[in-house]
C-alpha positions in Angstrom: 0.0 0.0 0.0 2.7 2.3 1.1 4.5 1.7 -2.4 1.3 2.3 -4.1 1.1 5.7 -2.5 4.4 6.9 -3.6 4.0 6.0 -6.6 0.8 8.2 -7.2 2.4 10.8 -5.8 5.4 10.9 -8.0 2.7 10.4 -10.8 0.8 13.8 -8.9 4.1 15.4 -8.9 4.9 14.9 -12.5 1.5 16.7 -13.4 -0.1 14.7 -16.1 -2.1 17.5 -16.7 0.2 19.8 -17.8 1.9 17.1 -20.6 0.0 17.8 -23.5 0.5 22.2 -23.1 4.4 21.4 -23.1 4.3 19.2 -26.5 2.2 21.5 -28.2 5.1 23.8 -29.2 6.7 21.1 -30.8 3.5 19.7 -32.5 3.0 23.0 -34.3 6.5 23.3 -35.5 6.8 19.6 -36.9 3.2 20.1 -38.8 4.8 23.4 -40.4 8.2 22.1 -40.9 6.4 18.8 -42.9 4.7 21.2 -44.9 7.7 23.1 -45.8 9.4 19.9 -47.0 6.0 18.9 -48.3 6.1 22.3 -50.9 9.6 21.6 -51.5 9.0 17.8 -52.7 6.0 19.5 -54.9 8.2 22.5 -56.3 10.8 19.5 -57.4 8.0 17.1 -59.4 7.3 20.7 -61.3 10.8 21.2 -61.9 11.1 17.8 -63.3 7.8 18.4 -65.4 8.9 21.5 -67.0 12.4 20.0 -67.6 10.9 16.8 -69.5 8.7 19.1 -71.4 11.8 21.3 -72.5 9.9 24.6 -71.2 12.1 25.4 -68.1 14.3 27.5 -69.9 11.3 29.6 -71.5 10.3 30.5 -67.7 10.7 34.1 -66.8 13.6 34.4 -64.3 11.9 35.8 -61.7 10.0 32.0 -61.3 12.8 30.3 -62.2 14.7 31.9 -59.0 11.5 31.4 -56.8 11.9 27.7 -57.8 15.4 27.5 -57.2 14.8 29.1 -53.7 12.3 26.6 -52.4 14.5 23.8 -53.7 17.3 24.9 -52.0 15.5 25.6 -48.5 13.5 22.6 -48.3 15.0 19.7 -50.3 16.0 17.4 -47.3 13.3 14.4 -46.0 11.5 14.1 -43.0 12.6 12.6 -40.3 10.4 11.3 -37.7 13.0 10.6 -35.5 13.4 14.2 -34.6 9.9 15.4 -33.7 9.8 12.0 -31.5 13.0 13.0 -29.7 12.2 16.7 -29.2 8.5 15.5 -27.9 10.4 12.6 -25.6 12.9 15.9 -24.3 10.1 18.4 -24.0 8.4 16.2 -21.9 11.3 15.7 -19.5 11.7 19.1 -19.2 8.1 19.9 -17.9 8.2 16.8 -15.5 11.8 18.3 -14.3 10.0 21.8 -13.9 7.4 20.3 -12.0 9.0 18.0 -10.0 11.2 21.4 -9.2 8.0 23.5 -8.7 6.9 21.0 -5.9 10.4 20.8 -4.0 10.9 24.7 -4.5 7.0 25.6 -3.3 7.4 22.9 -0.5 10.2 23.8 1.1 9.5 27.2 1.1 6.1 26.6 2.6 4.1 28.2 0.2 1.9 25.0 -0.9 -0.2 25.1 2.6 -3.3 24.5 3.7 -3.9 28.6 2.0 -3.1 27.1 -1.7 -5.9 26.2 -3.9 -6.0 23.1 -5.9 -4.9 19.6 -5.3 -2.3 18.8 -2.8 1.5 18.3 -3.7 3.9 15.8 -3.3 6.1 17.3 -1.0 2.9 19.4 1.1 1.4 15.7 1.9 4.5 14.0 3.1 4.6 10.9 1.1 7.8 12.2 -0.6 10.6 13.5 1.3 13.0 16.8 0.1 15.4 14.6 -0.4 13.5 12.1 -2.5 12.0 14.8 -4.8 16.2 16.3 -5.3 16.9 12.9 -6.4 14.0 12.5 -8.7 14.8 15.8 -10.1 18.2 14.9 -10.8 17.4 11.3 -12.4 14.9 13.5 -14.7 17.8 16.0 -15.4 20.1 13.7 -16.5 17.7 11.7 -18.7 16.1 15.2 -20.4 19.9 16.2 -21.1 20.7 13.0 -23.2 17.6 12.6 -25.1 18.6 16.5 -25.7 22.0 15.4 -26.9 20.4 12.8 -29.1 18.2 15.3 -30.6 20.9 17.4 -31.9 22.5 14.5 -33.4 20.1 13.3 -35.1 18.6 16.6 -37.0 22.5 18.2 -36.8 25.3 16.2 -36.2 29.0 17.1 -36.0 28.9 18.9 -39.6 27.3 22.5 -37.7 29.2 22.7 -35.0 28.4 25.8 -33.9 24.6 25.3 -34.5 24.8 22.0 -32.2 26.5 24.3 -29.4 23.5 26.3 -29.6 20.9 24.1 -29.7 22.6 22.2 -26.7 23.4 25.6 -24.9 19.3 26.1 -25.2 19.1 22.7 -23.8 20.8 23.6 -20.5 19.0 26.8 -20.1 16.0 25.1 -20.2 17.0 22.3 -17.7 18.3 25.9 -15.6 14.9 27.7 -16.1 13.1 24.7 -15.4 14.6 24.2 -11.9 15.2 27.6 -11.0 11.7 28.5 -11.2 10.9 27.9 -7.5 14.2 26.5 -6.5 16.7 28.8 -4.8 16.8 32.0 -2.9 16.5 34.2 -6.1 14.4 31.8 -7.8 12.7 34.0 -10.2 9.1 32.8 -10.0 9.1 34.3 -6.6 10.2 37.9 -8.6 7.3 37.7 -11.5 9.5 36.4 -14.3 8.1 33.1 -14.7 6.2 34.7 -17.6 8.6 35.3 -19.5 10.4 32.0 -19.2 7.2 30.4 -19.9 6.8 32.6 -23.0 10.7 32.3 -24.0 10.5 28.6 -24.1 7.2 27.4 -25.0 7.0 29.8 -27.6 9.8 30.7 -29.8 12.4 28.4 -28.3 10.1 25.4 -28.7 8.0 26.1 -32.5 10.8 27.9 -34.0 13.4 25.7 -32.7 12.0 22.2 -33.9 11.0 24.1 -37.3 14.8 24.1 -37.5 15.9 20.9 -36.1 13.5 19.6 -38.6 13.9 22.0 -41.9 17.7 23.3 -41.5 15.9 26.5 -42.3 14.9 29.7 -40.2 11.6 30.9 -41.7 10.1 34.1 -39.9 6.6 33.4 -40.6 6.9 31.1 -37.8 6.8 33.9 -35.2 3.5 33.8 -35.6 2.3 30.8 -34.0 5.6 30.8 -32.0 4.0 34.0 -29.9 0.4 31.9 -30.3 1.6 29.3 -28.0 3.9 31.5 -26.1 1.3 33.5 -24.7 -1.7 31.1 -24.6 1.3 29.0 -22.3 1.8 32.1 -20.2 -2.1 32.5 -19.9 -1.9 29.0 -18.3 0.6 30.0 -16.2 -1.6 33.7 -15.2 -4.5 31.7 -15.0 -2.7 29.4 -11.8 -1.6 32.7 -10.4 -4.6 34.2 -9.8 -5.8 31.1 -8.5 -3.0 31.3 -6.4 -3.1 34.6 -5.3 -3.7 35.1 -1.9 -1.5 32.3 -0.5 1.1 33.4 -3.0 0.5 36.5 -1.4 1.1 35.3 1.8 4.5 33.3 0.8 5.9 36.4 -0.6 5.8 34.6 -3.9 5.5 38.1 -6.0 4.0 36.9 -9.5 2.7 39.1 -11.3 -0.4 39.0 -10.6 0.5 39.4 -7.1 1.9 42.4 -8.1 -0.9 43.9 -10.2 -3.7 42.8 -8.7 -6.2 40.6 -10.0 -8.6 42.9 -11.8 -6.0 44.0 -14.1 -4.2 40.3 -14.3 -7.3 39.4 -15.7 -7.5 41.9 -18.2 -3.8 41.1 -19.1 -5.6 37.4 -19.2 -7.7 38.6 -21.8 -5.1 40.6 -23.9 -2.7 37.5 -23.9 -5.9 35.1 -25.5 -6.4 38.0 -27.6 -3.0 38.8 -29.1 -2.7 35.2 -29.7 -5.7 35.0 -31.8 -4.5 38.1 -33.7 -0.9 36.6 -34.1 -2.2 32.9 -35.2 -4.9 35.0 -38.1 -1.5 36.6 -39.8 0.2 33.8 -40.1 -2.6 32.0 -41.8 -3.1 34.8 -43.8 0.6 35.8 -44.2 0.9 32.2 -45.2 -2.3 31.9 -47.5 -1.5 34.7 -49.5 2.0 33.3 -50.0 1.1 29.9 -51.2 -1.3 31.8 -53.8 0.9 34.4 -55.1 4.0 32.2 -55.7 1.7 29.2 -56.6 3.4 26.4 -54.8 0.3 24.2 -54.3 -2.5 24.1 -57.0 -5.4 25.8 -55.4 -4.6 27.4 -51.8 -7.5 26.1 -49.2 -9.1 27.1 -46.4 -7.9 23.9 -44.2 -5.6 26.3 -43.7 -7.4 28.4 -41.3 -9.0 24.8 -39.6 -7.0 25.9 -36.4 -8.8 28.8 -35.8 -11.6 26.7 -34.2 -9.6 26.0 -31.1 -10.2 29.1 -30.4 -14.1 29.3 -29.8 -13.8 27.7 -26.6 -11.0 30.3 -25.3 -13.1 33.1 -26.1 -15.8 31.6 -24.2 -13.4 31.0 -21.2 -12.8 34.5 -21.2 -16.6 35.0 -20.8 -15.9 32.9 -17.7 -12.9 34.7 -16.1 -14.6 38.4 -16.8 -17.1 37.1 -14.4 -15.9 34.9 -12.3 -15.4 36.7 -8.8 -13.8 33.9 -6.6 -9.9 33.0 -7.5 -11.2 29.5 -6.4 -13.6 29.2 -9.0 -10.8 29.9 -11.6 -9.2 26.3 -11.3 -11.5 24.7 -13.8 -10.7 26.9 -16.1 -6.8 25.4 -16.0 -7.5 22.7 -18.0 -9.8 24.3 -20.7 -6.9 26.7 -21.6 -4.1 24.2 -21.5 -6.5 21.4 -23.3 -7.5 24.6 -26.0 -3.6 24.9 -26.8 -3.5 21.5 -27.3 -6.1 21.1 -29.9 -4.8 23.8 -31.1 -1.7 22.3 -32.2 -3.9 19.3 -33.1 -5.5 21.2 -35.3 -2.3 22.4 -37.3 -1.1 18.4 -37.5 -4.5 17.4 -38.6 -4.7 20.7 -41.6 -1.7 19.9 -42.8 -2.2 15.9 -43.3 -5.1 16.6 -45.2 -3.3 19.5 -47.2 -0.6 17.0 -47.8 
């Protein structure tokens, strides 16, 4: 019995819940970055086409250079291997970052009988300080090499440099991911975990698989980069006003904390909002590039299939305008984080039937 009861709390402590907002980055960046290869597979056959029927060379130049272009950015194949590794890494790195948010919070005191929301690991006593450190560094270890293996896989040893970087990134992330709650200046206690939460689950995440993936840096993906980024850090806003008067009284100073929550949740509704704006230029950006250089036939509408993840959000927003009570906010946890999620379903499942 006793063993049973560790073991659900180390499966409380790794917060299932959370799991499917983490990959969601890297969903949205593999369904891109197969399109991108997709369009450069399609932009060959025509090259082909025109070649066998001798009209290449009657092309004006302008076309022929917009072929050559796409050819040489997206000529390499797709390799599953690489969005499997970066989902198995991702996915190390939230369990490390919660397993670190319930050692940090415990010992500190601020998950007390004040906090909202189940109980943690630590706060019930079924795992020790010491325990949850050594879980943590297990995870750490474990997330670094599947990190390693990442970049070797979609990099090698030919970019050097590039690998540095990528594995540079990796360590931040395990850093961010611990110092969150852990530490005197841990800098969720100082209203930064925003913009880690941003940093990471955003650009660092979408724009850094597109990459692993492609070998190519395309800027349209900013777009949903700062779509998950903030819809991530609305998540995280969402917990803190939840949280707010125990954080309150733990001196944990988010930034919610700090503002109050009348205008967090206006800043609630400005982070759903700029997302949605963000996510309808790069469908549009994208749509109108697909139609004016003519890499696929007939430019669709599928396109803009994602856009429906976002009826329930607005709805939600409905909810947290009126919602009075932080308690009563919890629910709405999981609708946000599960919205994101679809979300990024929603991208796989447009471009599979694009492609």
């Amino acid at each position: 019995m006793a063993e049973a009861s560790k073991l659900k709390a180390w499966i409380s402590a790794a917060r299932l819940r959370t799991l499917p907002l983490s990959i969601s980055g890297i969903l949205v960046g593999s369904a891109y970055a197969y399109w991108g290869l997709y369009q450069g597979k399609l932009a060959k056959s025509t090259l082909e086409n025109l070649q066998k029927e001798k009209v290449y060379n009657q092309l004006s130049n302008n076309l022929r250079n917009e072929i050559s272009e796409v050819l040489d950015l997206y000529l390499s194949d797709f390799n599953f291997l690489i969005p499997i590794l970066a989902l198995i890494t991702t996915l190390g790195f939230q369990v490390l970052s919660n397993f670190a948010n319930d050692y940090g919070d415990g010992v500190k005191g601020t998950d007390n009988e004040d906090r909202i929301g189940p109980m943690r690991a630590l706060q019930s006593g079924i795992i020790s300080p010491v325990e949850m450190k050594r879980g943590m560094v297990i995870t750490a270890i474990l997330t670094l090499i599947s990190a390693i293996l990442l970049i070797y896989v979609s990099l090698g040893i030919d970019r050097l440099l590039i690998s540095l970087f990528f594995l540079a990134l990796g360590i931040a992330a395990i850093w961010a991911a611990i110092r969150y709650t852990v530490g005197d200046n841990a800098y969720g206690y100082r209203g930064l975990g925003d913009v880690f939460v941003f940093i990471f689950f955003g650009p660092v995440s979408v724009m850094g698989i597109f990459y692993l993936i492609t070998k190519v840096v395309n800027w349209q993906m900013i777009f949903p980069s700062i779509t998950i980024g903030l819809l991530s850090v609305a998540v995280l806003n969402l917990n803190n006003m939840r949280d707010i008067e125990s954080d309150k009284k733990a001196g944990k100073n988010t930034i919610v904390v700090k503002m109050g929550l009348a205008k967090a949740k206006m800043l609630h509704i400005a982070f759903v909002s700029i997302a949605f704006i963000s996510t309808i230029s790069f469908f549009f950006v994208h749509y109108s590039d697909e139609l004016w250089n003519r890499k696929i036939e007939s430019p669709s509408i599928i396109i803009f299939l994602p856009l429906l993840a976002f009826i329930p959000l607005f709805v939600h927003l409905l909810k947290v305008k009126r919602t009075k009570s932080p308690a009563l906010l919890d629910p709405e946890l999981k609708k946000v984080a599960l919205s994101t999620f679809f979300f990024a379903i929603l991208c796989v499942v447009s471009v599979w039937i694009l492609a």
